[in-house]
Structures are given as C-alpha cells and as structure tokens.
N, CA, C and O of each residue as an XYZ file, in Angstrom:
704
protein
N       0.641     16.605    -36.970
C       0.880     16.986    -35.602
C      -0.305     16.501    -34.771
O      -1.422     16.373    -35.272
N      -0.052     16.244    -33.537
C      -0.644     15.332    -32.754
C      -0.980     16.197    -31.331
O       0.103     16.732    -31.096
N      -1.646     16.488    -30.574
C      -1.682     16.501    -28.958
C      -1.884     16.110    -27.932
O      -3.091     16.068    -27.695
N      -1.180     15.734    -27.037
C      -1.145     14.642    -26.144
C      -1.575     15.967    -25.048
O      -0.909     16.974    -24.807
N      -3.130     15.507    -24.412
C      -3.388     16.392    -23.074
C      -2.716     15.417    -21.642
O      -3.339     14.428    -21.254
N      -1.529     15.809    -21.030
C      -0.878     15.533    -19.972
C      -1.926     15.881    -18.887
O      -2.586     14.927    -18.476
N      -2.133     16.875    -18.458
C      -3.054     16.867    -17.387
C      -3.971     18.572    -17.938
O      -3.775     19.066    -19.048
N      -4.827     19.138    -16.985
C      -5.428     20.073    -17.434
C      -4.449     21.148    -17.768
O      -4.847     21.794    -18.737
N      -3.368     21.540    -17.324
C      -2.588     22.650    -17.678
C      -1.804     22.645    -18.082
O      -0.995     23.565    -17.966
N      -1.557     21.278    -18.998
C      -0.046     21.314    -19.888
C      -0.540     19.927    -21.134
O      -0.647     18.758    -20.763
N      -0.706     20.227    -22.114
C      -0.777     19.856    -23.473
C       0.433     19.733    -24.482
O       1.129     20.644    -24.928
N       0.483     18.805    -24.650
C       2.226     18.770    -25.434
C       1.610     18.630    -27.131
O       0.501     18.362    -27.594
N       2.852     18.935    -27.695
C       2.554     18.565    -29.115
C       3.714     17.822    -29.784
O       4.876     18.175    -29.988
N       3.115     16.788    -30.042
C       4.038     15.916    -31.386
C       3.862     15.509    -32.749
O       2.712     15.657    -33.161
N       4.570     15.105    -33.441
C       4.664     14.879    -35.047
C       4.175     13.644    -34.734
O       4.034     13.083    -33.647
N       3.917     13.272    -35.963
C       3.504     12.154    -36.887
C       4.380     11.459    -37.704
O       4.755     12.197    -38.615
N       4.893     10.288    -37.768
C       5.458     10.043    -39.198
C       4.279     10.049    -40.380
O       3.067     10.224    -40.250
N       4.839      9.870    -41.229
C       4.102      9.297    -42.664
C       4.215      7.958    -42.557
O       3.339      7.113    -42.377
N       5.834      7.808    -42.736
C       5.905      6.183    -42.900
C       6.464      5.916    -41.752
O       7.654      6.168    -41.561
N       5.626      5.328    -40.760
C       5.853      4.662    -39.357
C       6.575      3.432    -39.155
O       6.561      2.896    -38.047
N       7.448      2.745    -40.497
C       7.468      1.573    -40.256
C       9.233      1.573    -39.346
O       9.799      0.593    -38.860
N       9.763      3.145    -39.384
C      10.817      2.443    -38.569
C      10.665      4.192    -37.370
O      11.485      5.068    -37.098
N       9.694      4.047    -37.111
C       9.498      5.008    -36.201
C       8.860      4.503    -34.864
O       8.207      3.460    -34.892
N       9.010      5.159    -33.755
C       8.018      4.650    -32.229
C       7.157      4.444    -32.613
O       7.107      4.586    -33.834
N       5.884      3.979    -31.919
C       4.164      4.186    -31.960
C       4.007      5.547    -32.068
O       4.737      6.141    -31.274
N       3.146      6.456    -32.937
C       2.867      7.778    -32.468
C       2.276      7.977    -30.920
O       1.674      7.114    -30.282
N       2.533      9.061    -30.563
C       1.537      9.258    -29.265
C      -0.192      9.742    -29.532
O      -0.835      9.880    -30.573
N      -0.485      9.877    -28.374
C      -1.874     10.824    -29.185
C      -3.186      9.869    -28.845
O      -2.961      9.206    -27.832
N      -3.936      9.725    -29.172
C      -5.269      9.072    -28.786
C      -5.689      8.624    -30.611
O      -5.521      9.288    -31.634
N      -6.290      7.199    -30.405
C      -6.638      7.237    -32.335
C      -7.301      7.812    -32.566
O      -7.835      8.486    -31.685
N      -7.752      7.931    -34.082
C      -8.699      8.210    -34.350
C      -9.855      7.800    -34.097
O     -10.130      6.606    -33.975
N     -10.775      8.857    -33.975
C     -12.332      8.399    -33.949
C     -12.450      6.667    -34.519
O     -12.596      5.756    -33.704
N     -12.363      6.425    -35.981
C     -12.968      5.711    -36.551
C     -12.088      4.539    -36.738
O     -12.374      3.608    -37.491
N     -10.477      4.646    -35.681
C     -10.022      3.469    -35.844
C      -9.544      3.126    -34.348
O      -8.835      3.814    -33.613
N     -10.202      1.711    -34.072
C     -10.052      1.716    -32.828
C      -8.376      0.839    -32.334
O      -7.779      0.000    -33.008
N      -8.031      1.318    -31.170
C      -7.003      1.188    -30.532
C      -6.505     -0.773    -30.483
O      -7.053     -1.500    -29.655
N      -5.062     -1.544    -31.840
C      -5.541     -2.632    -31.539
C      -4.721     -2.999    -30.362
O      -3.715     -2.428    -29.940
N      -5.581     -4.496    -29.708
C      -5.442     -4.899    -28.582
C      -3.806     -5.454    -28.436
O      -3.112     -5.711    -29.419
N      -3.454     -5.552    -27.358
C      -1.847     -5.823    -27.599
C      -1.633     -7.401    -27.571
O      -2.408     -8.298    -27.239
N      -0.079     -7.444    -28.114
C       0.466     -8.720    -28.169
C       0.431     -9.136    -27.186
O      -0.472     -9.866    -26.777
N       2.052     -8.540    -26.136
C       2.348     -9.132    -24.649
C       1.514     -8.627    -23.886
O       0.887     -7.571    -23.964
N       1.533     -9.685    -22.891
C       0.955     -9.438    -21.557
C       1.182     -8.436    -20.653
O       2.171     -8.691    -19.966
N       0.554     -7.199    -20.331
C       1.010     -6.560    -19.296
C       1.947     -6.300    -18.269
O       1.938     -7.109    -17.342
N       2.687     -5.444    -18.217
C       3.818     -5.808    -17.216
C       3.680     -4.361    -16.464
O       3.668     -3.311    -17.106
N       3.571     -4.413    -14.968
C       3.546     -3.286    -14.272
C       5.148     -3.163    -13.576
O       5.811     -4.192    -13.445
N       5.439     -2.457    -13.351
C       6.450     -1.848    -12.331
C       6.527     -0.757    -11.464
O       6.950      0.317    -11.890
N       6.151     -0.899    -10.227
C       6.717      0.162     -9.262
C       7.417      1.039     -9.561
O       8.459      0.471     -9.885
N       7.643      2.737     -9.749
C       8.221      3.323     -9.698
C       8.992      3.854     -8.487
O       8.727      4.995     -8.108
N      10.012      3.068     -7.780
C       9.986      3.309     -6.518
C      11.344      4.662     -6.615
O      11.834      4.799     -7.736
N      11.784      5.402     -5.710
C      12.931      6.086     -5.049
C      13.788      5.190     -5.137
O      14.875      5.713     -5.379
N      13.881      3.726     -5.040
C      15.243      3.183     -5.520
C      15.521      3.015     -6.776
O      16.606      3.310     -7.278
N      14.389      2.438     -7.482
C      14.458      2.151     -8.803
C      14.963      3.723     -9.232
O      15.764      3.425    -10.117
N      14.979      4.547     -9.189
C      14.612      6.079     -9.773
C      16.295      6.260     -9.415
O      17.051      6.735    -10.263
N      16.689      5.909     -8.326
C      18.101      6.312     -8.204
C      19.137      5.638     -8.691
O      20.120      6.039     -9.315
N      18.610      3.862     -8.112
C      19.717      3.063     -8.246
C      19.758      3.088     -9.956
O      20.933      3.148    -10.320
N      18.809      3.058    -11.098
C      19.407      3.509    -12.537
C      19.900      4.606    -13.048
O      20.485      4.690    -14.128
N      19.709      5.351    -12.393
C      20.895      7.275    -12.642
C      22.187      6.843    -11.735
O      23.307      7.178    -12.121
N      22.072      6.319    -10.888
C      23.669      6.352    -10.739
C      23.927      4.908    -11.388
O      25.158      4.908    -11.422
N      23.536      3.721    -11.906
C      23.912      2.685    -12.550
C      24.487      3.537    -13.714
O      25.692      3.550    -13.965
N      23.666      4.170    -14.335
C      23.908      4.826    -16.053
C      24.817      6.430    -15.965
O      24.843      7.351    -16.782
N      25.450      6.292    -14.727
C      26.552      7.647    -14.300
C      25.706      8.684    -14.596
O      26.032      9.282    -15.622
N      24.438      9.220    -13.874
C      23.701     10.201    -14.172
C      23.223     11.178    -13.025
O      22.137     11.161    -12.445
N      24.152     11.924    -12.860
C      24.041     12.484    -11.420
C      23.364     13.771    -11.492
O      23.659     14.622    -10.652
N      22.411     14.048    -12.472
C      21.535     15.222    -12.252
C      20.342     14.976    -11.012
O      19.706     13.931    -10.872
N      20.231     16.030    -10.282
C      19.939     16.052     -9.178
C      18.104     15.527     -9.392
O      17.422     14.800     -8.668
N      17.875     15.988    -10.212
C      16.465     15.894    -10.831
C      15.908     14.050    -10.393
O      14.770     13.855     -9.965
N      16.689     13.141    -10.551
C      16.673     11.747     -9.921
C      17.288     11.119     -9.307
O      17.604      9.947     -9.514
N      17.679     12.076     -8.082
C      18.904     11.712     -6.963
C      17.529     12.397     -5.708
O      16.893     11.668     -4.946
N      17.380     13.826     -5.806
C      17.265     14.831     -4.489
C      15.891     14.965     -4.586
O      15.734     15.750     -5.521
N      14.653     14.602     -4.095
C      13.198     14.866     -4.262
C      13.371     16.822     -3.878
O      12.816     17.607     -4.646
N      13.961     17.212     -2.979
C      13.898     18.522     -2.625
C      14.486     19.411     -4.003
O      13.717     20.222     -4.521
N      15.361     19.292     -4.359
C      16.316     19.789     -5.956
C      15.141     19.315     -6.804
O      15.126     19.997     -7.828
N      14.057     18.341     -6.795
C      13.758     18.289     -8.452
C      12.482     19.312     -8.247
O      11.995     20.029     -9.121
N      11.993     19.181     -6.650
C      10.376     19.915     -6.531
C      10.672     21.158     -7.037
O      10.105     21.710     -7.980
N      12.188     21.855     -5.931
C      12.720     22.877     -6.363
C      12.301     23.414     -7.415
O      11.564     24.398     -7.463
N      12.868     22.628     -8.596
C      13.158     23.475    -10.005
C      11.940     22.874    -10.690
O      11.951     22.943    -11.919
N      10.598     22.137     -9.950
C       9.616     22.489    -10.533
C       9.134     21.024    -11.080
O       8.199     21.039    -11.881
N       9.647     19.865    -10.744
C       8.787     18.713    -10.401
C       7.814     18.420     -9.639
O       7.685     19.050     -8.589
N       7.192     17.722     -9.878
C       6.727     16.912     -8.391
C       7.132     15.915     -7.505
O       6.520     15.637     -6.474
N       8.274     15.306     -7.933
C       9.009     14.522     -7.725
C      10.172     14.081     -8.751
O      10.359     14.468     -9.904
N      10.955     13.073     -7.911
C      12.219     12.940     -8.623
C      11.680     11.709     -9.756
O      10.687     11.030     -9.495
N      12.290     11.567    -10.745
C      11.867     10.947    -11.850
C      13.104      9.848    -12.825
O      14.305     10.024    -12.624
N      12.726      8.987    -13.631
C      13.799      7.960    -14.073
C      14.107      8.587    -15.177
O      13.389      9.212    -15.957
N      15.545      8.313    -15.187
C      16.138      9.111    -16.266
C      15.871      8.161    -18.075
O      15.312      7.072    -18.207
N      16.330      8.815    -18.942
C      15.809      8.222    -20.310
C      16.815      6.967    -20.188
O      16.439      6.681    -21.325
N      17.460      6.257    -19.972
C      18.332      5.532    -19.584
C      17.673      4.265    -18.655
O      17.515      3.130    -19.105
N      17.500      4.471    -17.971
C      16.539      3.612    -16.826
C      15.243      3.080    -17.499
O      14.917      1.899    -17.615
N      14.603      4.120    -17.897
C      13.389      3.840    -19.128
C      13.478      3.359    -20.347
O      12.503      2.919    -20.956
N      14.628      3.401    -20.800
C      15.172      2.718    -21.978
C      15.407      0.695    -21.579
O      15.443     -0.351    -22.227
N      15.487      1.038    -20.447
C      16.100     -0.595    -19.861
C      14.851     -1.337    -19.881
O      14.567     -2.366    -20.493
N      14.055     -0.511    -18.976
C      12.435     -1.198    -18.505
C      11.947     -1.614    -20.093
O      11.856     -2.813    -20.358
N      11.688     -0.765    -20.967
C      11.040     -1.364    -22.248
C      11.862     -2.484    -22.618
O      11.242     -3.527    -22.825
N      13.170     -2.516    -22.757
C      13.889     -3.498    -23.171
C      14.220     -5.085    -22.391
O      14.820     -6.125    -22.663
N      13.410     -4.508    -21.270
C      13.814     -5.825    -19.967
C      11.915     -6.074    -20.477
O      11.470     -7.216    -20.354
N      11.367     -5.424    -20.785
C       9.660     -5.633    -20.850
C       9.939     -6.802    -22.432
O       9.581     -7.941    -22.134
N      10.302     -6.742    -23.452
C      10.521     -7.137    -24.516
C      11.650     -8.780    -24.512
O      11.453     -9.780    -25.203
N      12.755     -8.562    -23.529
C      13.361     -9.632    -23.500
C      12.400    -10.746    -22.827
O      11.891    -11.806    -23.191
N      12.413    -10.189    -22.003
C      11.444    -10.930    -20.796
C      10.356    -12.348    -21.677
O      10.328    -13.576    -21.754
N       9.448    -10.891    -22.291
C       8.655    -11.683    -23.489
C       8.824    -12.302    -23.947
O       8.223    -13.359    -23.760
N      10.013    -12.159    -25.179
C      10.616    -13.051    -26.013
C      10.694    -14.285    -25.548
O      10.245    -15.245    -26.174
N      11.469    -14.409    -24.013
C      11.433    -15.804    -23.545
C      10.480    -16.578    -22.966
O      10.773    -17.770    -22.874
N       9.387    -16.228    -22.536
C       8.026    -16.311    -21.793
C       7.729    -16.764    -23.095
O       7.659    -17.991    -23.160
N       7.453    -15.917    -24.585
C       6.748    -17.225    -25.474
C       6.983    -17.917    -26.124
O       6.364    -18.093    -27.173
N       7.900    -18.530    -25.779
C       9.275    -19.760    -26.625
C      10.094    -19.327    -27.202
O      10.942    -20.143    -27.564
N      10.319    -17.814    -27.620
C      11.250    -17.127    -28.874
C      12.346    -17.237    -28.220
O      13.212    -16.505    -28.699
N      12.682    -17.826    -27.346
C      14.206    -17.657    -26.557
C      14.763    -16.555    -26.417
O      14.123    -15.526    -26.635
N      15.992    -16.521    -26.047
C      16.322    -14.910    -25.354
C      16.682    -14.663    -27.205
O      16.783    -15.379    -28.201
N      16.782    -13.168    -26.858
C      16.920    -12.170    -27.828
C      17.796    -11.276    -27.876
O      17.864    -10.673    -26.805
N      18.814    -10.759    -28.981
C      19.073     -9.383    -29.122
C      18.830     -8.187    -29.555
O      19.023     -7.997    -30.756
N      18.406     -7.196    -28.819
C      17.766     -6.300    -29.319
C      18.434     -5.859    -30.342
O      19.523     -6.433    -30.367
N      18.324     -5.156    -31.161
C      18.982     -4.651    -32.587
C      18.671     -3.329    -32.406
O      19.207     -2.600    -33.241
N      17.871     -2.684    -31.463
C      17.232     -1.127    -31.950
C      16.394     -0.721    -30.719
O      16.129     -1.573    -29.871
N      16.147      0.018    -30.647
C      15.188      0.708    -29.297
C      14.993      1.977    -29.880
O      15.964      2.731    -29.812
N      13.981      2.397    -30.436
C      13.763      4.163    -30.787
C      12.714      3.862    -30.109
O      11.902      2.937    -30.129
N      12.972      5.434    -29.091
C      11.865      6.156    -27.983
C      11.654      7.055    -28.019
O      12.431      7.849    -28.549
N      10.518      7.431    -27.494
C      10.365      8.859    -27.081
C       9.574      8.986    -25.503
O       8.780      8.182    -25.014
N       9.979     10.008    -25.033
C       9.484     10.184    -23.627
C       8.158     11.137    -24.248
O       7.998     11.888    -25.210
N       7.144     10.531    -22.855
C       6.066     11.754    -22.929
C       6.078     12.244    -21.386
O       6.968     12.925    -20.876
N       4.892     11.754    -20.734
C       4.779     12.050    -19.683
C       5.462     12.024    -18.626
O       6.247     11.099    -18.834
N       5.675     12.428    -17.641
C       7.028     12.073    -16.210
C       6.291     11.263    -15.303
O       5.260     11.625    -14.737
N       6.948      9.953    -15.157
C       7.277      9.222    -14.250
C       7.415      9.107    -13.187
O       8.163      8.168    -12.915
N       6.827      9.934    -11.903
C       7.483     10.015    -10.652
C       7.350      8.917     -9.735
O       6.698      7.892     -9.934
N       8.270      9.323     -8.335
C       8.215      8.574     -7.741
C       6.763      7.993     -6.568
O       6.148      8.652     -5.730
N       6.635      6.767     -6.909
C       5.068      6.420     -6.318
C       4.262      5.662     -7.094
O       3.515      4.720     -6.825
N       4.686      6.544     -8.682
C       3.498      6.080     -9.624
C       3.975      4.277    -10.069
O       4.928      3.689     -9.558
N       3.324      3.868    -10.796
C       2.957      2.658    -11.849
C       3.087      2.387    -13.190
O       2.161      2.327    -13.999
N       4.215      2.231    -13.400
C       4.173      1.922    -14.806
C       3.548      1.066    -15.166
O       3.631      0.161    -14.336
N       2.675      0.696    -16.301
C       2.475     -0.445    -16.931
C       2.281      0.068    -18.518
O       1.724      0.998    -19.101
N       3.428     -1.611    -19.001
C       3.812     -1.576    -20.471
C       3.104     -2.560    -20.919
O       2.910     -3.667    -20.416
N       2.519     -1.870    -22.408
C       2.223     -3.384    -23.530
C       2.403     -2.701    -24.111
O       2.541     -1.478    -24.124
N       2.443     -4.324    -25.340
C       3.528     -4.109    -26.384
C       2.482     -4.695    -27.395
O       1.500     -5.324    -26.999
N       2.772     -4.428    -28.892
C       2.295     -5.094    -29.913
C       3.107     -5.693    -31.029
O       3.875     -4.925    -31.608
N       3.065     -6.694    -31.338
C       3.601     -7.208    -32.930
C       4.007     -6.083    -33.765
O       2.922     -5.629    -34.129
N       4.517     -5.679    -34.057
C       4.109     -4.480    -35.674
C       4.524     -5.807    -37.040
O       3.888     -5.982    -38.080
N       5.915     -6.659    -36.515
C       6.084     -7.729    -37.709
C       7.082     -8.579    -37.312
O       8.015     -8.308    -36.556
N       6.783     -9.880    -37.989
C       7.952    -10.920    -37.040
C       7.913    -11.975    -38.343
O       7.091    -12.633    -38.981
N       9.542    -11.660    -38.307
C      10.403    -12.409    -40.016
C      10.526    -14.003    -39.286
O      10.897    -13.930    -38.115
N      10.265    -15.490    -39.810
C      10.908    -16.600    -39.157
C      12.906    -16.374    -39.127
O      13.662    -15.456    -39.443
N      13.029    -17.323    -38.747
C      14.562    -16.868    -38.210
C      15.353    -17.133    -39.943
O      16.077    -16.306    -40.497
N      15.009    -18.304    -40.434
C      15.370    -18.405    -41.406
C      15.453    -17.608    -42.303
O      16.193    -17.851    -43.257
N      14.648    -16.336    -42.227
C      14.730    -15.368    -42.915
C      15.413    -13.853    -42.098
O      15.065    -12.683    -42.252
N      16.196    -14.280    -41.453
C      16.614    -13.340    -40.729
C      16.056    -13.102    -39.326
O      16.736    -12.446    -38.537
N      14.789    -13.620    -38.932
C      14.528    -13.433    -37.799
C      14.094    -12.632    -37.079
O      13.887    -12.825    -35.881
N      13.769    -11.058    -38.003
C      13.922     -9.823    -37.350
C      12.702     -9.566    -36.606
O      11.688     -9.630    -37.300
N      12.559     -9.340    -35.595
C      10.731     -9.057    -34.801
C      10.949     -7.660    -34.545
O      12.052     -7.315    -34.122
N       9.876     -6.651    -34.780
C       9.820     -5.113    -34.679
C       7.812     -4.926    -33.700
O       6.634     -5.095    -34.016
N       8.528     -4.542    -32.610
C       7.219     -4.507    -31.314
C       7.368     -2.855    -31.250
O       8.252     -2.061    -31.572
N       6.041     -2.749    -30.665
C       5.784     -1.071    -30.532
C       5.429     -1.278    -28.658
O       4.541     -1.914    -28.092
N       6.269     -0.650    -28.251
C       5.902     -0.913    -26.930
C       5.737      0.676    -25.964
O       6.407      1.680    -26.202
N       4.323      0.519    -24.489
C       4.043      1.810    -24.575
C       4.051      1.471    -22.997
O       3.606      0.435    -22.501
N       4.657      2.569    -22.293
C       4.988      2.716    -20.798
C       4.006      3.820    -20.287
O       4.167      5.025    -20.486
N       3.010      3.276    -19.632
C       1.705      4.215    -19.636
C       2.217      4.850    -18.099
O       3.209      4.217    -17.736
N       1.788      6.017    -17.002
C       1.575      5.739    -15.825
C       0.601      7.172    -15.175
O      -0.159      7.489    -16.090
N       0.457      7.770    -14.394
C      -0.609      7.949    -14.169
C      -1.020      9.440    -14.446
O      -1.976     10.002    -13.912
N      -0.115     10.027    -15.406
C      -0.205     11.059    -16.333
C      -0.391     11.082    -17.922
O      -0.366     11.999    -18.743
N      -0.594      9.655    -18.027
C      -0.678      9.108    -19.682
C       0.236      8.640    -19.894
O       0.554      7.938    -18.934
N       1.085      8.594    -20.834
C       2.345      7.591    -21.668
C       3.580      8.032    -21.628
O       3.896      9.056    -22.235
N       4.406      7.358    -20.944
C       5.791      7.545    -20.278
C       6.317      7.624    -21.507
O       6.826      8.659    -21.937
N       6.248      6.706    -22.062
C       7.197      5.777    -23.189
C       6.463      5.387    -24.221
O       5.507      4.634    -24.029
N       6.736      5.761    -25.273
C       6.383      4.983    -26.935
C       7.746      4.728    -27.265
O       8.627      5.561    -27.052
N       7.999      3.386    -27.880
C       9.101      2.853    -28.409
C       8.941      1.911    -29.223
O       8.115      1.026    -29.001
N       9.817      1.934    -30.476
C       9.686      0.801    -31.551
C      10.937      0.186    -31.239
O      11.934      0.906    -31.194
N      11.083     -1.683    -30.901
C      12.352     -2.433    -30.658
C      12.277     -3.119    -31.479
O      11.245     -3.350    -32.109
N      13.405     -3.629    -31.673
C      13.462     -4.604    -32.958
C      14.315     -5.536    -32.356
O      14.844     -5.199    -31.297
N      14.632     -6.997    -32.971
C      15.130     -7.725    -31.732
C      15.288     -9.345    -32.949
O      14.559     -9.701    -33.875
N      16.367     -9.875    -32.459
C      16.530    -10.698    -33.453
C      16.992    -12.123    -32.216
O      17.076    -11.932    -31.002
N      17.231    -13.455    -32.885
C      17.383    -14.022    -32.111
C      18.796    -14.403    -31.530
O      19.489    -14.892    -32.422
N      19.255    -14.354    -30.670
C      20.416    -14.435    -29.562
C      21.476    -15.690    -30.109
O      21.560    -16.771    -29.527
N      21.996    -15.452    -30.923
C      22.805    -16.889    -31.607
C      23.718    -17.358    -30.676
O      24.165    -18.505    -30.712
N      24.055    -16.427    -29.741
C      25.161    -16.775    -28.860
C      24.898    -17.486    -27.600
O      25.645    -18.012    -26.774
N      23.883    -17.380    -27.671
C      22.978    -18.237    -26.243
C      23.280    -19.987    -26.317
O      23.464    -20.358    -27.476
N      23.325    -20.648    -25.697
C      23.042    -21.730    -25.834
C      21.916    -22.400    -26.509
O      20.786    -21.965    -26.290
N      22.072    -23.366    -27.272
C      20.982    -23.719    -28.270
C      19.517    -23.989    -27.281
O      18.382    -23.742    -27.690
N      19.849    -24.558    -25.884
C      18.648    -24.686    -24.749
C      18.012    -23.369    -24.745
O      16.795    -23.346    -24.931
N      18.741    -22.083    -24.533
C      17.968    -21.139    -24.699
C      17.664    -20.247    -25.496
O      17.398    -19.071    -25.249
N      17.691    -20.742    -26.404
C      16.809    -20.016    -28.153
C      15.903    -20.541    -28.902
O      15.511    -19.945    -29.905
C-alpha cells in the first residue's frame, strides 16, 4: 500500500502490484533509493478547458452534472467541473497514438488501456503527460509495445495508465 498526498487535507491510499507487468504505473512517489526513470515520449501538455471538459461528457453520452454545470459540481463539493474517465481515457490514448507516429512506428492499435484516476482535473488546470517504454516486441514478433503513461496536473497525477498498442495493419502501408 502506497500514499499519494493530494493536497494538505486529503491523502489517498493505493495498492501495489507485485507483478506490475500487466498493471498501470503504481502511483506514489519512489523510493528513496530508486530514482524516478526519465521518460520515453516527449511531453505533451493540454489545456483543461470548459469545452474540452464538456464537449467529451456529452461526446461519451455522459450527462452527470459534475462535467456539464460548474455551479452543480461546486455544489456537491468540487472545485470545479472536471473530465470524465472517458475523456481521460482518450487524452492518454491520443498522447500514445500521436507518439507512435511522431517516431516512425506508424499509426497504431491500441490493444489495452488500464487506468487509474488519481487526482481531479479541473477546469483551468494543465495536464501534462509522459510516457515510458516498459517493452517493445519488433513487429515480426508480434509487435506488441506496452508504455506506462502519467497525466500529471496541478494536484499531482490525474492518470497512471499501462497501453499496449500493436501496429495498425489496416493502415496503408505509407502509414505504418
């Protein structure tokens, strides 16, 4: 078990795997004696704007008021209205395709997305995601690439997610 300090008055707690190899990144801060490694992809920020926040809850038919009504979410005890797991599920996966093609791997199909939400997202803040290698098969051997990717913003870590992602056979041979 792990604790992630969110801000001074709310401390969350999460598990650990043992065997991490088909689990998210854990959350949590490393250990002392092993330091944090540096990431694969390049940084990717995104605006958390009031459109982004809406236009993916009603894209993904999600009409809880919580990321529609800033007044309904303060209400019941936000600080703002926030992206639903759906919307955040896209961003890591649009963060990962993106990649794939940016470093010659051509477009990709994802095969997998396991997430977990930590911190909330509101509207205003900054996401920014990196991602790391965890392992990448040549295609000939199946092809399979498995990235740990982490959606930080200005409460700590939105998003830990392990994707896995193989290459796009259906694409045109130009883009693979």
């Amino acid at each position: 078990m792990v604790f992630d300090k969110i801000d001074d008055d709310l401390t969350l707690a999460s598990w650990r795997v043992a065997d991490a190899s088909s689990e998210p990144a854990a959350t949590g801060e490393a250990p002392d004696d092993a330091a944090a490694p540096e990431p694969d992809l390049p940084a990717w920020q995104v605006a958390v704007t009031p459109t982004l926040i809406v236009s993916g809850a009603i894209a993904t038919r999600d009409f809880q008021d919580v990321h529609h009504d800033r007044d309904l979410a303060v209400e019941r005890g936000s600080k703002d209205i926030f992206p639903n797991i759906l919307t955040t599920t896209g961003l890591v996966q649009k963060f990962v395709g993106d990649w794939a093609v940016a470093s010659d791997r051509g477009r990709v199909r994802i095969t997998s997305c396991a997430l977990r939400l930590g911190a909330p997202a509101y509207a205003g803040d900054t996401l920014t995601f990196t991602g790391s290698i965890v392992s990448e098969e040549p295609a000939a051997e199946g092809g399979v690439t498995l990235v740990d990717v982490v959606g930080a913003c200005a409460l700590g870590q939105h998003v830990c997610a392990r994707v896995s992602f193989v290459p796009d056979l259906s694409a045109p041979e130009e883009s693979r």
